[in-house]
C-alpha positions in Angstrom: -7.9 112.1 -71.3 -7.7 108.4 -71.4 -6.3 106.6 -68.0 -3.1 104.9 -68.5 -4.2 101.4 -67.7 -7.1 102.0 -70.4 -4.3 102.9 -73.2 -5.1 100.2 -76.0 -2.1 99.7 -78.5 -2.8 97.8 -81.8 -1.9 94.3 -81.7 -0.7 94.7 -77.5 -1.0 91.9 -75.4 -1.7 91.6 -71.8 0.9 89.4 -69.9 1.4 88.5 -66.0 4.8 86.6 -64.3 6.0 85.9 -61.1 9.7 86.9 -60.5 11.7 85.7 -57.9 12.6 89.3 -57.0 12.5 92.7 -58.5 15.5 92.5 -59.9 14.6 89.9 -61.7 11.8 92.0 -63.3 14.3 94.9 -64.1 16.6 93.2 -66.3 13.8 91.8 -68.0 12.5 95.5 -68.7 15.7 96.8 -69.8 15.8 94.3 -72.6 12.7 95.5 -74.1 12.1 98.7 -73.3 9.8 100.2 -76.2 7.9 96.7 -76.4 6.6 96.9 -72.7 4.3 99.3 -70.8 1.3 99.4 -68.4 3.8 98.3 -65.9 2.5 96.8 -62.8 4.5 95.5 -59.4 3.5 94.0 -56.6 5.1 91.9 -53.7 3.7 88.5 -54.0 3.7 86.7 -50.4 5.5 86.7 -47.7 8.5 86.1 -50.1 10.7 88.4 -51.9 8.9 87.2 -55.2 6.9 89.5 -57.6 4.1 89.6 -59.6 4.8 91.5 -63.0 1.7 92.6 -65.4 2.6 94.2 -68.4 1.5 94.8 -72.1 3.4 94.6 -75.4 3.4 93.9 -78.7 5.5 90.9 -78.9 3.8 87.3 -78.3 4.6 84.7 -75.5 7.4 83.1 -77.5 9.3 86.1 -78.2 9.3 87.1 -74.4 10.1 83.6 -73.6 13.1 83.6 -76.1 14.2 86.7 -74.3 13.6 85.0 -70.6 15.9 82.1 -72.0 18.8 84.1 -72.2 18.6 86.0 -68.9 20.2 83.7 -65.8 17.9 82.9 -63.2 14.6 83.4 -64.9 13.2 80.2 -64.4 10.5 81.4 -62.1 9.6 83.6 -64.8 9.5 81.4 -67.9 7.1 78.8 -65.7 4.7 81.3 -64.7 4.7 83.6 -67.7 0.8 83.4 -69.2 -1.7 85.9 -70.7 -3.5 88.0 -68.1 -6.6 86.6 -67.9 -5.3 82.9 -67.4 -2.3 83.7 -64.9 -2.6 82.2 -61.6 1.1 82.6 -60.3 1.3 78.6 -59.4 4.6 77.0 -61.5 
């Protein structure tokens, strides 16, 4: 059996945020619920922020169009980046 977090979906893309709480991260989910998985969660600092990883099939400006929409998500739509270039800073 394959791990989870070695699941490879054609055309998936790897994606981290920082949220400024879990919350936050939630309603973002519930908008796309079959276009996300390999969910990961973590506290990020001392601060009730977040760090979200995920995969999916839609690109950067389809999540972003999504984030647009959703109130408060600023912290989100600056720090939204592909996995391997995400460093959390704004």
């Amino acid at each position: 059996m394959i791990p989870f977090e070695d699941l490879r979906i054609e055309g998936e893309q790897h994606f981290k945020l920082r949220a400024e709480c879990f919350h936050d991260v939630l309603l973002l989910i519930k908008k796309m619920p079959k276009n996300v998985w390999g969910i990961k969660i973590e506290q990020w600092g001392p601060m009730p922020d977040v760090k979200f990883e995920f995969k999916s099939r839609f690109a950067s400006d389809e999540i972003l169009a999504i984030l647009m929409k959703q109130v408060d998500s600023h912290v989100m739509i600056d720090t939204l980046k592909p996995y391997d270039e995400y460093t959390g800073e704004r």
